[in-house]
Residue, then its C-alpha position, 0 to 999 in steps of 0.5 A: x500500500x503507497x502513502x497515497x492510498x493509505x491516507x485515501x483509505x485512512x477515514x475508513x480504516x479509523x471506523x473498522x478500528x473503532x467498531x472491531x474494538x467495540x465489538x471486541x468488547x461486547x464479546x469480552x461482555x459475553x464471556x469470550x476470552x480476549x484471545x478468542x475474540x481476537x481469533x474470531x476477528x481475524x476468522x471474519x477478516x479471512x472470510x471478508x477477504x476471501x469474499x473479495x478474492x474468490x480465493x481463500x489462498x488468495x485471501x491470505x496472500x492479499x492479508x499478507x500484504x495489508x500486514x506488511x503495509x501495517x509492518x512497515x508504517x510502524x517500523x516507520x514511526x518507531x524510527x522516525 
């Protein structure tokens, strides 16, 4: 992912992060261990992916990719 398309898709990477907490919680409220709720939120993000894809192979490598943009913007702002 460029600078560009991070700061484009930004606003909506900021609402999934409010509503997955919020849903992290009500799971928690429930009695779901936080580790599991977390499983369960990468499960769905699979599956989301796997929609977009057509592939569930597809779909990890696609992840794989979003976690790697993820990587390097922290490993950034750690350092500078």
């Amino acid at each position: 992912m460029t600078e560009e398309e991070y700061h484009r898709v930004r606003p909506v990477i900021e609402m999934a992060q409010r509503l997955e907490r919020s849903l992290h919680v009500k799971l928690i409220e429930k009695g779901v261990a936080p580790i599991d709720a977390l499983i369960g939120s990468v499960y769905a993000s699979h599956d989301l992916a796997t929609r977009l894809h057509g592939n569930p192979v597809a779909a990890i490598e696609w992840m794989r990719d979003v976690l790697d943009a993820v990587e390097r913007q922290v490993m950034e702002a750690a350092h500078g």
